[in-house]
C-alpha positions in Angstrom: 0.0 0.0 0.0 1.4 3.5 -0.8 1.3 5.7 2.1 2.1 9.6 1.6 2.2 12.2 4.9 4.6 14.3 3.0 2.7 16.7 0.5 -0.5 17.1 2.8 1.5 18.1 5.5 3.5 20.8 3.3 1.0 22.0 1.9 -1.0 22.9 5.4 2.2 24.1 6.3 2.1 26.4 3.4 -1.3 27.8 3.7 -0.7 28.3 7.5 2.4 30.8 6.1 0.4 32.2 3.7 -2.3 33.3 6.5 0.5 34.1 8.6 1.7 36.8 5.8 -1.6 38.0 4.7 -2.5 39.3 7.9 0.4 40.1 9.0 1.0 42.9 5.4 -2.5 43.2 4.9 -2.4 46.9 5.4 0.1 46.9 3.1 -1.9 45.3 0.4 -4.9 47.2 0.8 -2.8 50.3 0.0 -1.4 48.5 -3.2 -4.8 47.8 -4.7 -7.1 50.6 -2.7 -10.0 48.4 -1.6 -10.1 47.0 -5.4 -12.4 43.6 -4.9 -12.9 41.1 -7.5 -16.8 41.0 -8.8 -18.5 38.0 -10.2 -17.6 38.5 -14.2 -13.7 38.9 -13.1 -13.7 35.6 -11.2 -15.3 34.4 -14.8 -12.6 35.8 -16.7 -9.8 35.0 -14.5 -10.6 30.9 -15.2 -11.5 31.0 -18.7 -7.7 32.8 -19.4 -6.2 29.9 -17.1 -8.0 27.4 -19.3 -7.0 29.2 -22.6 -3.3 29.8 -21.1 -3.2 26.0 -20.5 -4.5 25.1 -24.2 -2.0 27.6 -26.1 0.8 26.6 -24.3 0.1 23.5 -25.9 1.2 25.0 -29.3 4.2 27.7 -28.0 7.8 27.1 -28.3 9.2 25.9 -25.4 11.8 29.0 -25.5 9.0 31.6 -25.8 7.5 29.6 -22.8 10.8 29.8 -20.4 11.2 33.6 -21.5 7.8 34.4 -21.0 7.5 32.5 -17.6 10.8 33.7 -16.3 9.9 37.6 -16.7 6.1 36.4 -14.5 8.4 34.9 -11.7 11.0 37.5 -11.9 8.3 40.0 -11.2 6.9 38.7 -8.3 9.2 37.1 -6.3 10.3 41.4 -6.9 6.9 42.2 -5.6 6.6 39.9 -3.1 9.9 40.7 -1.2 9.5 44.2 -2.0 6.1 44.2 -0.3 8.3 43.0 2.6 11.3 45.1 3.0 9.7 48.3 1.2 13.5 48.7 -0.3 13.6 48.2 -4.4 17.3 47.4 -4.0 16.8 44.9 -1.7 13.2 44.3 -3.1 15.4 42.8 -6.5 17.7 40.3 -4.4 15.8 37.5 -4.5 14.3 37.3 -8.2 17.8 38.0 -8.9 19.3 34.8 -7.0 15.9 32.7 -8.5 17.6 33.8 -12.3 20.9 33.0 -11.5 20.0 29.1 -9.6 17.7 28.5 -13.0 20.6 28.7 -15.5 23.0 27.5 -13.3 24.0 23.7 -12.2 22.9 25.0 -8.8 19.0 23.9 -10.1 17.8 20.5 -8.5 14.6 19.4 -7.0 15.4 20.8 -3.5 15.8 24.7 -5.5 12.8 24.1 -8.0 10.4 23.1 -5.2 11.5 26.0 -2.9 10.7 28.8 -5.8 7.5 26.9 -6.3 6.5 27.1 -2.8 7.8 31.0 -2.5 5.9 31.7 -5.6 2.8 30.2 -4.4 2.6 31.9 -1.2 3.4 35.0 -3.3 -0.1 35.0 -5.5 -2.2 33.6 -2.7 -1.0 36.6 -0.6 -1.5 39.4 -3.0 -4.4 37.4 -4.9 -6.4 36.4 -1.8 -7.2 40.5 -0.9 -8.6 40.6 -4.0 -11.8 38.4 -3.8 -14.4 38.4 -1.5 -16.4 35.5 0.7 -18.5 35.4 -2.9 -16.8 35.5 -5.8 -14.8 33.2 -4.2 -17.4 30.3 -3.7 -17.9 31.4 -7.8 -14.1 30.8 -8.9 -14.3 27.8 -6.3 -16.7 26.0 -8.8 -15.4 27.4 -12.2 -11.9 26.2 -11.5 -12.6 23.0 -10.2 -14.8 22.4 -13.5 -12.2 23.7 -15.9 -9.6 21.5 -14.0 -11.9 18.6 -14.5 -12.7 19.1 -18.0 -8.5 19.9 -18.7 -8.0 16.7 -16.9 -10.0 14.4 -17.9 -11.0 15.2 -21.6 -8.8 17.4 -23.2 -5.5 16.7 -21.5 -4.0 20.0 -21.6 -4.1 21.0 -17.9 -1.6 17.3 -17.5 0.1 18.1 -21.1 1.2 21.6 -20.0 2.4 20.4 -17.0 4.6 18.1 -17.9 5.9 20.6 -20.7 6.6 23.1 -18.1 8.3 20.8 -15.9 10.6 19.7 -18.5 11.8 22.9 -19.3 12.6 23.4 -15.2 9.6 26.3 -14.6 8.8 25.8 -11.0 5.2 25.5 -11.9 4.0 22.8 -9.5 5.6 21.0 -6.4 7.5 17.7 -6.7 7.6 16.0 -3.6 8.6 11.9 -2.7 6.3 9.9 -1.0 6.9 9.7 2.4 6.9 6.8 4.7 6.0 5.0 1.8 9.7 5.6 -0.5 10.3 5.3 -4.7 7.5 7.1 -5.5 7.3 10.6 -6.7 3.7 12.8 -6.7 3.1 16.3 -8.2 1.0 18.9 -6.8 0.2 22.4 -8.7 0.7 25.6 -8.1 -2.7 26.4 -9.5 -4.2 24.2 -6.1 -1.7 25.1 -3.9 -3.2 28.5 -4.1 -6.5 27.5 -4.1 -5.8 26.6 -0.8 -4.3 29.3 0.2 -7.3 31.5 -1.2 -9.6 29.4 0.8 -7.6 29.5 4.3 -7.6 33.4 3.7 -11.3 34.3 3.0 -12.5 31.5 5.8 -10.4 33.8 8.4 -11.8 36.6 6.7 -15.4 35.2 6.7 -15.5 32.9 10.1 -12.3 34.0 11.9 -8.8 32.7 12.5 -9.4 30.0 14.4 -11.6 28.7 11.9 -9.5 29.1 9.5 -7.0 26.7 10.8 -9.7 24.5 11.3 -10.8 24.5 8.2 -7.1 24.3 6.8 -6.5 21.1 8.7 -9.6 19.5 7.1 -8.1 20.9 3.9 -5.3 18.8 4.6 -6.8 15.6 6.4 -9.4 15.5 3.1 -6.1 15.4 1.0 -4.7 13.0 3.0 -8.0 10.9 2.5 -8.6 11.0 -0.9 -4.7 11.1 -2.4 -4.2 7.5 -0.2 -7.3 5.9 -2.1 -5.6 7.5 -5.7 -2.5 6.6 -4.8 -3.6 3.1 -4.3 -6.4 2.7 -6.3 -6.3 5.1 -9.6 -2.3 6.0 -9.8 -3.2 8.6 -12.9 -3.3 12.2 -13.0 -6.5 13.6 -11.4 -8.2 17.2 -10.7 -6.3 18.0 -7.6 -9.0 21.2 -7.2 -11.1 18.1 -6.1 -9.0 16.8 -3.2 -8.7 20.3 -1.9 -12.0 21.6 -1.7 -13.0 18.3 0.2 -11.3 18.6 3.2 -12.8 22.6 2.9 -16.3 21.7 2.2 -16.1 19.1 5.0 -15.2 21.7 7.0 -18.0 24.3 6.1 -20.9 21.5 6.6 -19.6 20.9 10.2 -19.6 24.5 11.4 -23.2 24.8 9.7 -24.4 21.4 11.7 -23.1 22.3 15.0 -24.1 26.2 14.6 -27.8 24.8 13.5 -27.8 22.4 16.7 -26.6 25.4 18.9 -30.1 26.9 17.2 -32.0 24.5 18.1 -31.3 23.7 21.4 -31.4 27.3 22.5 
């Protein structure tokens, strides 16, 4: 039986950094965009460009991909640190050193996964501010259909992937199954900050505490379902699935319990 603690436990780990940061610079934020909240139509728009990004990097050059990738990260691992530091000299350090370790021997698992993780944290951060407790629960269901339909009958979403992957774009986290050794799972960024979203706008919605609550669950239901696909159905499958889950889960027992507090005065 495989057996994998490994990627549910990092990726609670980072969601529980990405709430950390959100509230710790969300001041900061809501200078940057002034109160700017996404409505319904933009929480369309912002999954039907994922779903055409994924199908026409089916037909781009892998060098205009790299190029065109590398100038996104470059730019906000910039923003990111320079929301941080407030310094633009300091601010360019890091997407400085992530340039450098890409092109250099210097670029292994350990490096790719780290600039995935940093980069993740990144958009769920600056990204999360921007939608509310609605158009949230809209792009919740839009994504996980387009990841369904990518997955399952065009391809593209797992296509892409692995064409990012080969040209060393930290796109998606790479982690070895842990107790269980000699296998290898994937996890993408695109669900890693999905999670992240979700963590922020439950604290924003139902409080902190809740929020790690409802992370946990995020986690446990990832646990859950990736040990029965692991086992079971060892092909690529909409991770949007596994993480809303544990979320859902978590929403259905705070509505049971709040109900039960109703109705017993």
């Amino acid at each position: 039986m495989i057996f994998d603690v490994l990627l549910p436990l990092i990726l609670f780990l980072i969601t529980l950094v990405t709430l950390f940061l959100y509230f710790r610079y969300e001041k900061r934020i809501g200078s940057v965009f002034k109160e700017v909240k996404f409505r319904y139509y933009h929480a369309i728009l912002l999954v039907v460009a994922t779903g055409i990004v994924v199908s026409v990097l089916m037909v781009i050059p892998g060098e205009t991909i790299r190029n065109l990738y590398l100038g996104v990260y470059f730019l906000g691992f910039f923003l990111f640190t320079y929301l941080i530091v407030s310094k633009w000299y300091l601010a360019v350090l890091p997407p400085a050193l992530f340039i450098a370790l890409y092109f250099s021997s210097y670029w292994n698992l350990f490096t790719f996964n780290l600039f995935a993780i940093l980069f993740a944290i990144f958009v769920s951060v600056y990204l999360g501010s921007l939608f509310t407790w609605k158009t949230t629960a809209a792009f919740v269901v839009l994504i996980t259909v387009m990841d369904i339909v990518q997955v399952f009958i065009t391809r593209y979403m797992v296509e892409a992937s692995e064409k990012l992957v080969e040209l060393g774009l930290p796109v998606m986290l790479i982690i070895p199954t842990f107790p269980t050794e000699g296998s290898v799972i994937g996890l993408g960024l695109g669900d890693v900050f999905l999670a992240g979203l979700l963590g922020i706008q439950t604290a924003k919605k139902h409080g902190k505490k809740f929020a790690l609550a409802s992370i946990t669950a995020i986690a446990a239901g990832f646990l859950i379902l990736q040990t029965v696909l692991l086992n079971y159905y060892p092909q690529a499958f909409p991770a949007t699935v596994l993480v809303i889950s544990g979320w859902l889960i978590s929403l259905a027992t705070r509505y049971i319990y709040k109900s039960s507090l109703l109705r017993h005065g």
